[in-house]
Biopython code that builds the backbone (N, CA, C, O; Angstrom):
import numpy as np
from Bio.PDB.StructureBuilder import StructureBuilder

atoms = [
    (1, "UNK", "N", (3.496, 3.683, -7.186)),
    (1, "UNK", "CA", (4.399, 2.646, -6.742)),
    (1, "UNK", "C", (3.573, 1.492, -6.188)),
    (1, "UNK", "O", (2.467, 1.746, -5.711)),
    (2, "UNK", "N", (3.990, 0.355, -6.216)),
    (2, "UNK", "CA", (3.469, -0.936, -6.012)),
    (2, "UNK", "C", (3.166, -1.244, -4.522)),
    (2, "UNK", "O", (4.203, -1.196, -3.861)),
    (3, "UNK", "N", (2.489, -1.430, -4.071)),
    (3, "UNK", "CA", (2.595, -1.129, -2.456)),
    (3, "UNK", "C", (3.812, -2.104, -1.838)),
    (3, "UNK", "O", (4.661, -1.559, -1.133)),
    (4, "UNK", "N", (3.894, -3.435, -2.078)),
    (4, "UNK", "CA", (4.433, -4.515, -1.299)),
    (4, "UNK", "C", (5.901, -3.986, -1.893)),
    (4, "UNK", "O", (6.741, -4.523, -1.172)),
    (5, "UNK", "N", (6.648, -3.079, -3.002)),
    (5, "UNK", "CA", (7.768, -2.856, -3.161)),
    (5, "UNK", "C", (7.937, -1.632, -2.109)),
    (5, "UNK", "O", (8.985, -1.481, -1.480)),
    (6, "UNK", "N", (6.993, -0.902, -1.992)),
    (6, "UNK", "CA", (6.587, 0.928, -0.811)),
    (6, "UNK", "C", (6.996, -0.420, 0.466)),
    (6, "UNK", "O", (8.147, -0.148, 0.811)),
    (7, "UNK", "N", (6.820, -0.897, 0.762)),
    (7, "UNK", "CA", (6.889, -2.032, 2.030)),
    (7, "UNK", "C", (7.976, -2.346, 2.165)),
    (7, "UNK", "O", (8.662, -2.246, 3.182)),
    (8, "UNK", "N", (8.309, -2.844, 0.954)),
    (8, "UNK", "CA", (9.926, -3.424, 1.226)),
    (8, "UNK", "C", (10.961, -1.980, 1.623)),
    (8, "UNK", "O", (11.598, -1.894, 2.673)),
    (9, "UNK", "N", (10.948, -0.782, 0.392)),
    (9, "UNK", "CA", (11.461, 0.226, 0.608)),
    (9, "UNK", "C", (11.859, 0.577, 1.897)),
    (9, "UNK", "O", (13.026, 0.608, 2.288)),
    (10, "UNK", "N", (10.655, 0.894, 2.686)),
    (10, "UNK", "CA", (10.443, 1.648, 3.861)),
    (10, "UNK", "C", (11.343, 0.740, 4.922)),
    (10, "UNK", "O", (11.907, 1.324, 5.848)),
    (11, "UNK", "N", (11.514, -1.250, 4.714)),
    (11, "UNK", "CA", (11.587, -1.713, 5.527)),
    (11, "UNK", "C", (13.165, -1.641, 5.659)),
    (11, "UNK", "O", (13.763, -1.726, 6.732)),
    (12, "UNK", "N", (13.799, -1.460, 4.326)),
    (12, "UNK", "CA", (15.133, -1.314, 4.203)),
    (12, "UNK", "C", (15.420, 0.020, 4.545)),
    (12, "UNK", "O", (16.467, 0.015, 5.192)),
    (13, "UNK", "N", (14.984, 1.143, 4.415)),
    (13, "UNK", "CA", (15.176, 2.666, 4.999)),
    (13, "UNK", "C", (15.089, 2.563, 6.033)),
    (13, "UNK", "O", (15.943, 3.333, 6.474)),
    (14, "UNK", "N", (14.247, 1.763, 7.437)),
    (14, "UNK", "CA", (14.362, 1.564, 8.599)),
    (14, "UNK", "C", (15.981, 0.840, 9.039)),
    (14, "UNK", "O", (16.913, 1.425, 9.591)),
    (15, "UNK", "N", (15.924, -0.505, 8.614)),
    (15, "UNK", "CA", (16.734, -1.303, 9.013)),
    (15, "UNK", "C", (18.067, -0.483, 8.870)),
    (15, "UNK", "O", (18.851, -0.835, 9.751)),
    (16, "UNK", "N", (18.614, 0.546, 8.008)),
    (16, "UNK", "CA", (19.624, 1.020, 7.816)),
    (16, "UNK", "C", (19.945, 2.287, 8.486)),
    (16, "UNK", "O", (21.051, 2.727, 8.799)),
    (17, "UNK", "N", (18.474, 2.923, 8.691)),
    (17, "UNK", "CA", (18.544, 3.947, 9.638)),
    (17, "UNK", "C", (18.674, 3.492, 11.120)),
    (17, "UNK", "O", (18.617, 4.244, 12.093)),
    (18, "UNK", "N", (18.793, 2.622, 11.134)),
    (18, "UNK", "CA", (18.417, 1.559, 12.761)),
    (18, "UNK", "C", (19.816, 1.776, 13.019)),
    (18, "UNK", "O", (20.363, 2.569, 13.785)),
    (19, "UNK", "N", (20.343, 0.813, 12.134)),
    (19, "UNK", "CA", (21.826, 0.910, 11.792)),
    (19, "UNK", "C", (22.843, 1.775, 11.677)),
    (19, "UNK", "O", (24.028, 1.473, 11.533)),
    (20, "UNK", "N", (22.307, 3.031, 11.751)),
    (20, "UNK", "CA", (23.056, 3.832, 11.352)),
    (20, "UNK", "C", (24.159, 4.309, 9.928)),
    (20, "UNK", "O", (25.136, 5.049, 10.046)),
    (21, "UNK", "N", (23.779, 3.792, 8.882)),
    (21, "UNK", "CA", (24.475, 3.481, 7.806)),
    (21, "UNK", "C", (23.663, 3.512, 6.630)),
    (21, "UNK", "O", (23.705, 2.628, 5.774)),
    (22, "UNK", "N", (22.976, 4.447, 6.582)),
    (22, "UNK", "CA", (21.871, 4.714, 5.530)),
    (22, "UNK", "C", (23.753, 5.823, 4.424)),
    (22, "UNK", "O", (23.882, 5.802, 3.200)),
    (23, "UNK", "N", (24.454, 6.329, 5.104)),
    (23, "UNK", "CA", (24.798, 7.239, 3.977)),
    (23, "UNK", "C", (24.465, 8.633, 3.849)),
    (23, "UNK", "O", (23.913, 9.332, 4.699)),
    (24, "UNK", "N", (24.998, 9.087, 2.281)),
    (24, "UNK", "CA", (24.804, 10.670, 2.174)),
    (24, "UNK", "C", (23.226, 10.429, 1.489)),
    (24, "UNK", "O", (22.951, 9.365, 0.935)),
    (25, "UNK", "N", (22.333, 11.451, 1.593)),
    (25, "UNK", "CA", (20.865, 10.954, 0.792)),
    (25, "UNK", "C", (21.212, 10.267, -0.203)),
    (25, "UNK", "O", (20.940, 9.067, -0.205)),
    (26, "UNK", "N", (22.042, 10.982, -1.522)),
    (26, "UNK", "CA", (22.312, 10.938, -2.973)),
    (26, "UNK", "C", (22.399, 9.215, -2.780)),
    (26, "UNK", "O", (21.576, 8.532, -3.389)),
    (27, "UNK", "N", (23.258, 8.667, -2.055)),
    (27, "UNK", "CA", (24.194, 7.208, -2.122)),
    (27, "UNK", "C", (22.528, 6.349, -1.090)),
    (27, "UNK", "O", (22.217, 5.164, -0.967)),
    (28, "UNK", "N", (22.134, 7.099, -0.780)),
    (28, "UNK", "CA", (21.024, 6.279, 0.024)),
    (28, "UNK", "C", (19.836, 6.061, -1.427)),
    (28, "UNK", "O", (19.337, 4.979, -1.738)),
    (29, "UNK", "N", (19.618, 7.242, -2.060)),
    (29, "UNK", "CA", (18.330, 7.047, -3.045)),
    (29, "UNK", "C", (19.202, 6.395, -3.970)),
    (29, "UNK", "O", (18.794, 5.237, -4.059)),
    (30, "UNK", "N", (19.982, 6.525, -4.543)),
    (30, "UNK", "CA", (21.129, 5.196, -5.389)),
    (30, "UNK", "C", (20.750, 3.757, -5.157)),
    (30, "UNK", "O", (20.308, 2.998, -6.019)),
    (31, "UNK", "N", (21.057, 3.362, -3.418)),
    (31, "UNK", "CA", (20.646, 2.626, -3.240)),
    (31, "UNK", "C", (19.472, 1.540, -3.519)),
    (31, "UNK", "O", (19.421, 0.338, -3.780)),
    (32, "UNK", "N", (18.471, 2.701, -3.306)),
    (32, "UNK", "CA", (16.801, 2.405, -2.949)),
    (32, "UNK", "C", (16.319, 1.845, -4.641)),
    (32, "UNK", "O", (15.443, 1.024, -4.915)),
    (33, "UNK", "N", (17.258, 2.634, -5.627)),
    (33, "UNK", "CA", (16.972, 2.313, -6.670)),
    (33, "UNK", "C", (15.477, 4.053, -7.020)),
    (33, "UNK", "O", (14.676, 4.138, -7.951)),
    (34, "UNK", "N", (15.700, 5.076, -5.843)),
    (34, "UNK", "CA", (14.810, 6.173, -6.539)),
    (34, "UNK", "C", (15.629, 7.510, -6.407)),
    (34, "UNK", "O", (16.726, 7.661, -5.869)),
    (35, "UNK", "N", (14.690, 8.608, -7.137)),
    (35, "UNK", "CA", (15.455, 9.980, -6.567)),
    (35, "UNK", "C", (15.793, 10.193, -5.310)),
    (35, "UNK", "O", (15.464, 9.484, -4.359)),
    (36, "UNK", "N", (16.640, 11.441, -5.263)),
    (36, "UNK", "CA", (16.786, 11.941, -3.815)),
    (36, "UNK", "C", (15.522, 12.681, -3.622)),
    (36, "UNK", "O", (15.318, 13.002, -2.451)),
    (37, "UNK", "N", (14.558, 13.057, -4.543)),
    (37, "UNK", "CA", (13.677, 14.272, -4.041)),
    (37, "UNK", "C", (12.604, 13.277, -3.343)),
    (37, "UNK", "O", (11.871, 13.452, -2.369)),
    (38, "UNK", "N", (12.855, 11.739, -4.538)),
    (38, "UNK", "CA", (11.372, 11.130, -3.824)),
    (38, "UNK", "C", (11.924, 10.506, -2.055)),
    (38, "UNK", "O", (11.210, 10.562, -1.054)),
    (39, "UNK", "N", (13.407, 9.928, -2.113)),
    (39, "UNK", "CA", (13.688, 9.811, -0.801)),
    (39, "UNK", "C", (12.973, 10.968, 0.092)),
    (39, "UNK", "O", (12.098, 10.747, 0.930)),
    (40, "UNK", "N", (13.564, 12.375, -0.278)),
    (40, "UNK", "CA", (12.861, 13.540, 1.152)),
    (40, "UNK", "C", (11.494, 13.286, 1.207)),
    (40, "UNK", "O", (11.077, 13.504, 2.345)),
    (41, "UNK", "N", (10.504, 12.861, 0.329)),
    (41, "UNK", "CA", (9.149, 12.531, 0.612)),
    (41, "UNK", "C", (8.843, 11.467, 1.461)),
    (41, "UNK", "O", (8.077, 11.573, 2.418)),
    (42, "UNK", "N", (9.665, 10.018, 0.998)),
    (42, "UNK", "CA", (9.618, 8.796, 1.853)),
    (42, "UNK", "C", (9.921, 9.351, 3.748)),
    (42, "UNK", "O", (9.273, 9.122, 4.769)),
    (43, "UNK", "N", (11.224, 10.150, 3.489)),
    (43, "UNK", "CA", (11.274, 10.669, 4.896)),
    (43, "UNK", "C", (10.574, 11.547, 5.801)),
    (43, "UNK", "O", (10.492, 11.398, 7.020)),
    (44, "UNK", "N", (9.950, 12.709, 4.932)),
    (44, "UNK", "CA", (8.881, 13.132, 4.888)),
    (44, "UNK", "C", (7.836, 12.493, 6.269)),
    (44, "UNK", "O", (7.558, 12.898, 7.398)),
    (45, "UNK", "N", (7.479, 11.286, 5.431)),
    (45, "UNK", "CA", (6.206, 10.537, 5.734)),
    (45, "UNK", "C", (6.306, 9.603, 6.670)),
    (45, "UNK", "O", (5.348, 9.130, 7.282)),
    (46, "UNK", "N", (7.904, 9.189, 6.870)),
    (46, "UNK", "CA", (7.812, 8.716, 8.263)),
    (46, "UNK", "C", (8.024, 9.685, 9.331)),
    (46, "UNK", "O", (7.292, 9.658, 10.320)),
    (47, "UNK", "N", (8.591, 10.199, 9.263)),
    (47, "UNK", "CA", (8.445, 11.560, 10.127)),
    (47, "UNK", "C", (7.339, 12.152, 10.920)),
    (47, "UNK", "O", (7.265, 12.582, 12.071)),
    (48, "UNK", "N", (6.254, 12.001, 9.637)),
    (48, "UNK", "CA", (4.936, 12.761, 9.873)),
    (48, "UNK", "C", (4.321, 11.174, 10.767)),
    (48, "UNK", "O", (3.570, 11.275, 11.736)),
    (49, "UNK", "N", (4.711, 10.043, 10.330)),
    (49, "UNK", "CA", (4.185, 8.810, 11.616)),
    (49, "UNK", "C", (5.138, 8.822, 12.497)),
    (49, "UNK", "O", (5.127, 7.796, 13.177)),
    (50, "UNK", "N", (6.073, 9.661, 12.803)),
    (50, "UNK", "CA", (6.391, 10.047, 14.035)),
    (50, "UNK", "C", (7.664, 9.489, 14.669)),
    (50, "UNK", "O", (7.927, 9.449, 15.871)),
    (51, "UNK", "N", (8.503, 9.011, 13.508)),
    (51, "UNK", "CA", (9.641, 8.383, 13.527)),
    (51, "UNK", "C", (11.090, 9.910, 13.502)),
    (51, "UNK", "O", (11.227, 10.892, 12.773)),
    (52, "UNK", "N", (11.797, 9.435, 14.546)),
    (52, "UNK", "CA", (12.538, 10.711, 14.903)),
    (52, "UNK", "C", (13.750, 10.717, 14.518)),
    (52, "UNK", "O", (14.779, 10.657, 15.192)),
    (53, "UNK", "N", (13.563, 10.813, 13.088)),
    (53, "UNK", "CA", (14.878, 10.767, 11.982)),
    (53, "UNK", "C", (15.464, 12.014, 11.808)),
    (53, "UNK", "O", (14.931, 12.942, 11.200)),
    (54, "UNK", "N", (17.090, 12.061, 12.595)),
    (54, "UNK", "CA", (17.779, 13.078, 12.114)),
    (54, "UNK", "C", (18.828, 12.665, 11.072)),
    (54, "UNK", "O", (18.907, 11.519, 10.630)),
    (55, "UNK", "N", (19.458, 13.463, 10.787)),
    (55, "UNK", "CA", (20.952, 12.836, 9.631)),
    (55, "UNK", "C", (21.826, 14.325, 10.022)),
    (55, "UNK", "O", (21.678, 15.544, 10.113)),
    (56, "UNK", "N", (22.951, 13.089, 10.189)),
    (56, "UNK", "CA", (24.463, 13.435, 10.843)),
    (56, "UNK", "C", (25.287, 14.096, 9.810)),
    (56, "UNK", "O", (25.432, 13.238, 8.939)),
    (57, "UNK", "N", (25.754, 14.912, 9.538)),
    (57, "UNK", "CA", (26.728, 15.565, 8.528)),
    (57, "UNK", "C", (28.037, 15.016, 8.807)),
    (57, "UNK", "O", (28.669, 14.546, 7.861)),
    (58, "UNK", "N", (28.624, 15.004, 10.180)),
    (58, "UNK", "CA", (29.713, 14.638, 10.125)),
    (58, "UNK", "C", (29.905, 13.087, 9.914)),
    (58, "UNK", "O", (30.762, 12.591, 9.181)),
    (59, "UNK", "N", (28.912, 12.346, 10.721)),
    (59, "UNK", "CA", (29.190, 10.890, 9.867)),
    (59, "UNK", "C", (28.526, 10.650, 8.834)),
    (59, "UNK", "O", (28.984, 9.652, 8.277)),
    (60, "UNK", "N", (27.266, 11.282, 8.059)),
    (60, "UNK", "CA", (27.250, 10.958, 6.861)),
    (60, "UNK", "C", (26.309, 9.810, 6.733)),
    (60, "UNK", "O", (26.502, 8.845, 5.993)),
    (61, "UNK", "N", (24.756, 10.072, 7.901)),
    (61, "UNK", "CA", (24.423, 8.979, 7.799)),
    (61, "UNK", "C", (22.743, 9.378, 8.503)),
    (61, "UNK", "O", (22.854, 10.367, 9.228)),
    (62, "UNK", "N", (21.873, 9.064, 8.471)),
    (62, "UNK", "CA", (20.327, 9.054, 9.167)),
    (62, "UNK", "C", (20.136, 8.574, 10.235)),
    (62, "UNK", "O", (20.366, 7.367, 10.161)),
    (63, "UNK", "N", (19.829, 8.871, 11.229)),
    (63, "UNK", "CA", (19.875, 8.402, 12.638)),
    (63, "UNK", "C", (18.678, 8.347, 13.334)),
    (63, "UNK", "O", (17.931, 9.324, 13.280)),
    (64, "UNK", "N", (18.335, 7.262, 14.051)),
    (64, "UNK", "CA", (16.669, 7.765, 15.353)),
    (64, "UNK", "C", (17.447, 8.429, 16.492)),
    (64, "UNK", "O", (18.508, 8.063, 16.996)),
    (65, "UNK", "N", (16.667, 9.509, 16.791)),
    (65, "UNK", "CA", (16.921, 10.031, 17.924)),
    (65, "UNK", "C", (16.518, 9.126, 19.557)),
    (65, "UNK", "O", (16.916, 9.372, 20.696)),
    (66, "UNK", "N", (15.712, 8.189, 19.117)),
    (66, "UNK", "CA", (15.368, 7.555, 20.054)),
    (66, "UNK", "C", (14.759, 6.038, 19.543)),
    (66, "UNK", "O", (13.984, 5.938, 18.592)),
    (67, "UNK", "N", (15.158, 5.095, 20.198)),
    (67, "UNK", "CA", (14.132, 3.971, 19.683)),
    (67, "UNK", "C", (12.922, 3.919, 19.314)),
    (67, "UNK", "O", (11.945, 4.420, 19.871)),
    (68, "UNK", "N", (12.984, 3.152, 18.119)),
    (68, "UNK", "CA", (11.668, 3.300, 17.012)),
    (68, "UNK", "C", (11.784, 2.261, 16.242)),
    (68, "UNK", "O", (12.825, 1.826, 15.749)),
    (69, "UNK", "N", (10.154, 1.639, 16.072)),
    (69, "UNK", "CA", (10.308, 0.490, 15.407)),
    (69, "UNK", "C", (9.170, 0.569, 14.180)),
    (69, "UNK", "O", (8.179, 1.278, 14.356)),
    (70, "UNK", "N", (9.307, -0.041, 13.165)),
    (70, "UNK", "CA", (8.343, -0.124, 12.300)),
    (70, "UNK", "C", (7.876, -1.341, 11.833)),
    (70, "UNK", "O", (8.647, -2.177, 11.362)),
    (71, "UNK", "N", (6.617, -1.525, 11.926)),
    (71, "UNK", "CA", (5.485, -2.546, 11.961)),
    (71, "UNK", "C", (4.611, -2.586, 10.890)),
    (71, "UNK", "O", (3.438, -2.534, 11.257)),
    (72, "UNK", "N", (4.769, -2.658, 9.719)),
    (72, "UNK", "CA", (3.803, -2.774, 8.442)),
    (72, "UNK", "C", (3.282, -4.761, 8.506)),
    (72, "UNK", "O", (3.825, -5.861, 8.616)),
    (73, "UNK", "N", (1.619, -4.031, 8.315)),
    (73, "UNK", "CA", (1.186, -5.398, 8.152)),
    (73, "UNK", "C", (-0.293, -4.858, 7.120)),
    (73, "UNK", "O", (-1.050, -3.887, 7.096)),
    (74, "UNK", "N", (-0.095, -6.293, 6.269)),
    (74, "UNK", "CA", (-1.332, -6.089, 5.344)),
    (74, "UNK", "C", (-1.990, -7.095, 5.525)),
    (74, "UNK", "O", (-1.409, -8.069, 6.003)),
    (75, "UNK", "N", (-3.626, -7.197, 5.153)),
    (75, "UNK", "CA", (-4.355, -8.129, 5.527)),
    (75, "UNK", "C", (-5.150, -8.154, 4.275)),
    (75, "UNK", "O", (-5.600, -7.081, 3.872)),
    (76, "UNK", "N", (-5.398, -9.319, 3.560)),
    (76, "UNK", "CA", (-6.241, -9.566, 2.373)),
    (76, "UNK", "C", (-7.284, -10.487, 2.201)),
    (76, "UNK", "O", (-6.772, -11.473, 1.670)),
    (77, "UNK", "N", (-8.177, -10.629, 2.331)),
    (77, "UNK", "CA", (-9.435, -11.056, 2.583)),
    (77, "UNK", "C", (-10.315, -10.915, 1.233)),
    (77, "UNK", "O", (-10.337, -9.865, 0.589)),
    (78, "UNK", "N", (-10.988, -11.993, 0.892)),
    (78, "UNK", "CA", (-12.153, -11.771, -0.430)),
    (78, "UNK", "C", (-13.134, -12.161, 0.604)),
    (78, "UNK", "O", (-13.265, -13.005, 1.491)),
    (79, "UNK", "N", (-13.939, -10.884, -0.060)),
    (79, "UNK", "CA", (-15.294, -10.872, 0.596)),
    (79, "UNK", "C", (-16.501, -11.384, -0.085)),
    (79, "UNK", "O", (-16.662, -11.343, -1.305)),
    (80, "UNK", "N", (-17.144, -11.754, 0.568)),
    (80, "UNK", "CA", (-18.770, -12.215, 0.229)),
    (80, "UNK", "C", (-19.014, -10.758, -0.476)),
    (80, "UNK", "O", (-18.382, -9.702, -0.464)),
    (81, "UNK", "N", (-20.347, -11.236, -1.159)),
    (81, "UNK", "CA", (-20.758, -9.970, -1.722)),
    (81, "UNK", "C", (-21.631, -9.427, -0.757)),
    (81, "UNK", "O", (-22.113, -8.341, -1.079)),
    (82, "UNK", "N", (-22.000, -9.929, 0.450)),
    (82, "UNK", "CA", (-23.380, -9.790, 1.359)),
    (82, "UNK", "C", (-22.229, -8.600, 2.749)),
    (82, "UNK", "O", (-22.593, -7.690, 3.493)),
    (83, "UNK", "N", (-21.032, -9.150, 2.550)),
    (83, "UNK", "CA", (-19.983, -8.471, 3.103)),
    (83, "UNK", "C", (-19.884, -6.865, 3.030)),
    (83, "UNK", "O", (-20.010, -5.959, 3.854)),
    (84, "UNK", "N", (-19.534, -6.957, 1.342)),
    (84, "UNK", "CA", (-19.297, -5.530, 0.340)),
    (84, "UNK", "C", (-20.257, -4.580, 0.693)),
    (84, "UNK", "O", (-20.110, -3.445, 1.147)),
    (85, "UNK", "N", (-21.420, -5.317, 0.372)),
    (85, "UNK", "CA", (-22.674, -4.232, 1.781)),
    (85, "UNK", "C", (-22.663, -3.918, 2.611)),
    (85, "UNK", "O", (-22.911, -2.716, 2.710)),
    (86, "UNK", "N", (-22.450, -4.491, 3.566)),
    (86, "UNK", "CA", (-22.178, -4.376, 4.769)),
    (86, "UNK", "C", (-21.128, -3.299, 5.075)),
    (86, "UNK", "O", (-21.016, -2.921, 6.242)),
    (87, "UNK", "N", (-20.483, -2.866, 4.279)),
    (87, "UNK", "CA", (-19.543, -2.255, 4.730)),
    (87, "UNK", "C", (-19.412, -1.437, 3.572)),
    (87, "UNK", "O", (-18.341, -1.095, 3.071)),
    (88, "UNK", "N", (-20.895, -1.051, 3.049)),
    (88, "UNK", "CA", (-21.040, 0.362, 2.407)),
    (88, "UNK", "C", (-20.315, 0.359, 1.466)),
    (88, "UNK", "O", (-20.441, 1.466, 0.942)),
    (89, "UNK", "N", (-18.980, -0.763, 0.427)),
    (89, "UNK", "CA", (-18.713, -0.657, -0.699)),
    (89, "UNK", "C", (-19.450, -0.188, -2.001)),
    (89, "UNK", "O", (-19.122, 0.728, -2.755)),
    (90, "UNK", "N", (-20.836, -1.281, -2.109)),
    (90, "UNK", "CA", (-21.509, -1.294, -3.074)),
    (90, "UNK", "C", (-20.855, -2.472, -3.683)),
    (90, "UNK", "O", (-19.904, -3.209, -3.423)),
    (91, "UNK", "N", (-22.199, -2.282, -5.055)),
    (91, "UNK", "CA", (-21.766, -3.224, -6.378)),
    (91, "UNK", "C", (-20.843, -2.501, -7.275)),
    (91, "UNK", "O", (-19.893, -3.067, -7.816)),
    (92, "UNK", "N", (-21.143, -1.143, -7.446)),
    (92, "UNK", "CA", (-20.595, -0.238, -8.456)),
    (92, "UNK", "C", (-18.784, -0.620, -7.873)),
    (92, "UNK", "O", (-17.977, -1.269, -8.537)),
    (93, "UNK", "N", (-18.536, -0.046, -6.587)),
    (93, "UNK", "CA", (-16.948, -0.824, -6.878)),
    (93, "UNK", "C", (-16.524, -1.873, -6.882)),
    (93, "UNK", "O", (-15.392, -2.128, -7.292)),
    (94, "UNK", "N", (-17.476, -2.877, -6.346)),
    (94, "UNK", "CA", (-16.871, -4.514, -6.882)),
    (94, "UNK", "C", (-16.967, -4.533, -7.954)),
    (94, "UNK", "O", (-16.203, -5.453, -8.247)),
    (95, "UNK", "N", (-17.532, -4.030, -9.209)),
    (95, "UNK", "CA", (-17.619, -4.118, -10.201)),
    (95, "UNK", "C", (-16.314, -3.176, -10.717)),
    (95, "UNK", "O", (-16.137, -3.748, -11.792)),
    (96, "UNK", "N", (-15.620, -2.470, -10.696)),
    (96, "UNK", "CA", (-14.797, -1.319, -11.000)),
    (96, "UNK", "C", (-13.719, -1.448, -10.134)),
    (96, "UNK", "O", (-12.743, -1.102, -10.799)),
    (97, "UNK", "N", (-13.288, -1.814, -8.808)),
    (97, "UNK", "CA", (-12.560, -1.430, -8.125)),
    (97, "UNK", "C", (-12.423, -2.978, -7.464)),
    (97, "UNK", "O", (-12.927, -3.195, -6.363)),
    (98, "UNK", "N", (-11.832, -3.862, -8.076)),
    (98, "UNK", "CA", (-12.095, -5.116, -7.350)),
    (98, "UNK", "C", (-11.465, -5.169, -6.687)),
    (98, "UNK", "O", (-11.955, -5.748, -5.717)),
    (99, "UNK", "N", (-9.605, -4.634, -6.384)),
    (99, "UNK", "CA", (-8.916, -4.727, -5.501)),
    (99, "UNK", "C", (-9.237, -3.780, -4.391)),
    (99, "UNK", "O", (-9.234, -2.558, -4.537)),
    (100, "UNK", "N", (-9.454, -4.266, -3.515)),
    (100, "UNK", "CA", (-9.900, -2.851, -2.447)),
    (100, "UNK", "C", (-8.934, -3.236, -1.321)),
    (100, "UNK", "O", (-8.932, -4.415, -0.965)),
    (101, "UNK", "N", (-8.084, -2.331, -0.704)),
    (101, "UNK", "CA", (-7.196, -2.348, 0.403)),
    (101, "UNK", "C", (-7.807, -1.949, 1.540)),
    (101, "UNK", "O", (-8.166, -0.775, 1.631)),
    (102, "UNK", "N", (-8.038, -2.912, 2.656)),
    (102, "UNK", "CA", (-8.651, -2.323, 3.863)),
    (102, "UNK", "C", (-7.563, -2.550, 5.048)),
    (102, "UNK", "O", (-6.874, -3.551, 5.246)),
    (103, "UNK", "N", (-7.600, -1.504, 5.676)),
    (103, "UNK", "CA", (-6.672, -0.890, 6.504)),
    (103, "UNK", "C", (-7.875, -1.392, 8.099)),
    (103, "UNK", "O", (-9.098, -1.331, 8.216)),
    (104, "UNK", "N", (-6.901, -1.802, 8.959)),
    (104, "UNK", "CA", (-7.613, -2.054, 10.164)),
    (104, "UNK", "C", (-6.669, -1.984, 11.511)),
    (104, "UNK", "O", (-5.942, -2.930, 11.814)),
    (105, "UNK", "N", (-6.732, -0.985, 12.157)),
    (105, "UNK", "CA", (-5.793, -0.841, 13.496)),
    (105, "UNK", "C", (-6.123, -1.432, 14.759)),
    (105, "UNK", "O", (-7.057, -1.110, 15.493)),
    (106, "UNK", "N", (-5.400, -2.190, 14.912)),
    (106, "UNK", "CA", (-5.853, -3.168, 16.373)),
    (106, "UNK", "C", (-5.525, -2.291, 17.745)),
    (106, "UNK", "O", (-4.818, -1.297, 17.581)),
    (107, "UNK", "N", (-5.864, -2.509, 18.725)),
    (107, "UNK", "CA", (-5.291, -1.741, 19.778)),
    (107, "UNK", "C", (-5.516, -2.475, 20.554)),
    (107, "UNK", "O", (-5.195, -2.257, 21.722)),
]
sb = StructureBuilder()
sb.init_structure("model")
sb.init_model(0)
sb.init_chain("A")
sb.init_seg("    ")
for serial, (resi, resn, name, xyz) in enumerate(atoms, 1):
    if name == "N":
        sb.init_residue(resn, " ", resi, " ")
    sb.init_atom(name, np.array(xyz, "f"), 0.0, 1.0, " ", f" {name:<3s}", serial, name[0])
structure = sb.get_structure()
């Protein structure tokens, strides 16, 4: 999957779970435009980042147990080649792997 569509996904599975109005899974992965099996994975995985998603039978819908927010940010940068060294890429994947995604957590 395309990452910046995985982005959008996730951002609309939040906003609706926020909301309370995500639905039965089936009518939620309908939604999303994927399976229900790949939805339990998407949920899965926020879960496992620690997002405290239950779902309601009697209303029929995904819920936070507690306030929770989600914060996706990407950062894209072309690097020097004196860079790519620096940070132990190599030539072999600038040459092969030109898109490289670097992940960086601020605190």
């Amino acid at each position: 999957m395309k990452l910046l569509e995985y982005i959008d996904r996730i951002k609309i599975i939040h906003k609706l779970i926020k909301e309370s109005r995500t639905g039965a899974p089936e009518n939620l992965a309908r939604r999303l435009s994927i399976s229900t099996s790949r939805l339990y994975v998407v949920l899965d995985e926020l879960k496992l980042m620690g997002a405290p998603i239950e779902y309601s039978r009697q209303l029929q819908t995904y819920y936070y147990t507690q306030a929770f927010e989600v914060n996706i940010r990407a950062d894209f940068t072309v690097l020097k080649p004196q860079e790519l060294t620096d940070i132990n890429v190599g030539f072999f994947y600038q040459q092969n792997y030109p898109l490289l995604f670097l992940y960086s957590e601020q605190k």
